[in-house]
C-alpha positions as CSV (number, residue, x, y, z in Angstrom):
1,X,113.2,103.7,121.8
2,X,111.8,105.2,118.7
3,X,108.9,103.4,117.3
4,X,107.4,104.5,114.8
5,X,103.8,105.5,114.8
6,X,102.0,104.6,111.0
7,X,99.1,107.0,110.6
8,X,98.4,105.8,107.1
9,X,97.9,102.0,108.4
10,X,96.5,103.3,112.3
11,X,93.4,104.9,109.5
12,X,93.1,101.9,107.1
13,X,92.3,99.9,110.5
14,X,89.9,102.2,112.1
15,X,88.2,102.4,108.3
16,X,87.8,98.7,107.9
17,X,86.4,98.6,111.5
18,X,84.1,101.3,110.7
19,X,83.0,99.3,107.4
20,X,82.5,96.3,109.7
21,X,80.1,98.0,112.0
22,X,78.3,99.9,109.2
23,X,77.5,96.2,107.6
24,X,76.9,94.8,110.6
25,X,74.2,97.9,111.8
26,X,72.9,97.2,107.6
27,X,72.1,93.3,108.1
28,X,71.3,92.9,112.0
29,X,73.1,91.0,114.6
30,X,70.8,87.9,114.6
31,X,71.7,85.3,112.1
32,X,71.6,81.8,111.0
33,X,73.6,82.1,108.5
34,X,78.0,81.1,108.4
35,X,79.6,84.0,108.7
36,X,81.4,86.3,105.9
37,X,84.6,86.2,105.9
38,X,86.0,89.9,106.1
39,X,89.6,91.1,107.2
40,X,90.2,92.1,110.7
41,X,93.0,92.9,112.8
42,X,93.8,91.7,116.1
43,X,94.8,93.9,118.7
44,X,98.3,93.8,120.1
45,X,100.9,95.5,122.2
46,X,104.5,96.0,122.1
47,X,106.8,95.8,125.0
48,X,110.5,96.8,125.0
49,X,112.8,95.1,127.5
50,X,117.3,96.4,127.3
51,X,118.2,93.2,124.7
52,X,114.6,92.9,122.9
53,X,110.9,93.7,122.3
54,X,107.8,91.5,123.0
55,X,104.9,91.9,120.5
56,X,101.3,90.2,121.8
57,X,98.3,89.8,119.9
58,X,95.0,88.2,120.6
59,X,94.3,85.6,118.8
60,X,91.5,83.5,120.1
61,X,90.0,80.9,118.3
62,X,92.9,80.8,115.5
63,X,94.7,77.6,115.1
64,X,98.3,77.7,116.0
65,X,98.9,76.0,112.1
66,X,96.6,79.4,110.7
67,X,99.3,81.7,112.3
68,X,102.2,83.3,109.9
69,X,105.1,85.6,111.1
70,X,107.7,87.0,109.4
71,X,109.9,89.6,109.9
72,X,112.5,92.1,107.0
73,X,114.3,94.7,108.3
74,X,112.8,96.4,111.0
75,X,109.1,95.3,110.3
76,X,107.7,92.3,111.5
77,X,104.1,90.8,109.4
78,X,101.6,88.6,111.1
79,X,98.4,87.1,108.9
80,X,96.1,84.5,109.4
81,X,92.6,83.5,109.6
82,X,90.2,82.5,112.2
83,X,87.4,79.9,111.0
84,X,84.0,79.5,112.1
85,X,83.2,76.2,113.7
86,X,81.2,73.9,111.5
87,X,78.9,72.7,114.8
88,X,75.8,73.8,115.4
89,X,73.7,76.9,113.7
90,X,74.5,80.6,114.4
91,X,71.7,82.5,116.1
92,X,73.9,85.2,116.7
93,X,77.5,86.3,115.1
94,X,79.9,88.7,117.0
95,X,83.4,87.8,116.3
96,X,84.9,88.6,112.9
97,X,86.1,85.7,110.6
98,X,88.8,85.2,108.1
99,X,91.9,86.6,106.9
100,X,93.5,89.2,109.3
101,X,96.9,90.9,108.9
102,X,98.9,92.9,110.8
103,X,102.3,95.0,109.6
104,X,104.4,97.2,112.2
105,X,108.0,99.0,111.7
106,X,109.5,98.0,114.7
107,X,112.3,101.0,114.5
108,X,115.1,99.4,115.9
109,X,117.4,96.8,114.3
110,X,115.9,93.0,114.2
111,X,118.3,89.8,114.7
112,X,115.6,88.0,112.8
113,X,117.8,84.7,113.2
114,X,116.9,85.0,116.6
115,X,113.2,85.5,116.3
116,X,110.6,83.2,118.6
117,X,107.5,83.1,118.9
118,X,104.7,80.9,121.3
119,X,101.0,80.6,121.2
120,X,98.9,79.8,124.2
121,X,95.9,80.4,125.8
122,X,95.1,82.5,122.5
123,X,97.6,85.4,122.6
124,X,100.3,85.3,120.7
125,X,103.5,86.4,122.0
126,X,106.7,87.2,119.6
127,X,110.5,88.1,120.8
128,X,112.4,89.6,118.8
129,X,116.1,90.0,119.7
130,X,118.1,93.7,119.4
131,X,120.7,93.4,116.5
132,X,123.6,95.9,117.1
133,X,122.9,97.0,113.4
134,X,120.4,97.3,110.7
135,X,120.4,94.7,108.5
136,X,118.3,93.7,105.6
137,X,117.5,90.3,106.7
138,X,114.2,88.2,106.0
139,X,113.4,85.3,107.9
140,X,109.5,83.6,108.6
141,X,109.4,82.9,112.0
142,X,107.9,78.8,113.3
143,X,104.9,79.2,116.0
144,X,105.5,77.3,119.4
């Protein structure tokens, strides 16, 4: 399997996470205020099996309908957003909100016709099938 590894988008991540933690440091943890919508990314893994690969992300708290996927090539795209619940006021505001987006090069050829994905329990888990060659397909990809 050659995946390949993108330093480039590995340090735009670990910047915006530094950012996040700088601001949150700057303003305090306690709040009662909503909370600002900043991009995040959700963590994920990447599972290869003889016929496909198995992406998961966690995605707690994001509605199923917030969820997009789409896969060109050999790169698969998920964004999204996570919204704050209207109930109640914040005392205290941990979890990042809003737009997130996530980009990999998968590295092997996608049969992006063949693409499914679920969601449940808050991790989102996406097959993709092996093609026996690269192709230059483009396809978005329906949530279960």
């Amino acid at each position: 399997m050659d995946l390949r590894w993108d330093p480039f988008g590995e340090l735009a991540n670990l910047r915006e996470r530094m950012r996040a933690l700088e601001q949150g440091l700057r303003q305090g943890s306690a709040s009662s205020e909503a909370p600002k919508s900043r991009p995040w990314a959700p963590r994920g893994d990447i599972r290869e099996t003889d016929h496909s690969l198995v992406f998961e992300a966690e995605l707690p708290g994001v509605g199923r309908d917030d969820i997009e996927i789409e896969g060109e090539g050999d790169r698969l795209t998920i964004r999204g957003e996570r919204k704050p619940s209207n109930e109640g006021d914040l005392v205290r505001v941990e979890r990042p909100y809003g737009p997130f987006h996530r980009s990999f090069a998968i590295g092997v050829p996608i049969d992006h016709g063949r693409v499914t994905a679920r969601y449940r329990d808050g991790v989102l888990g996406v097959t993709l099938p092996k093609a026996g060659q690269q192709h230059r397909q483009r396809a978005k990809v329906a949530v279960e």
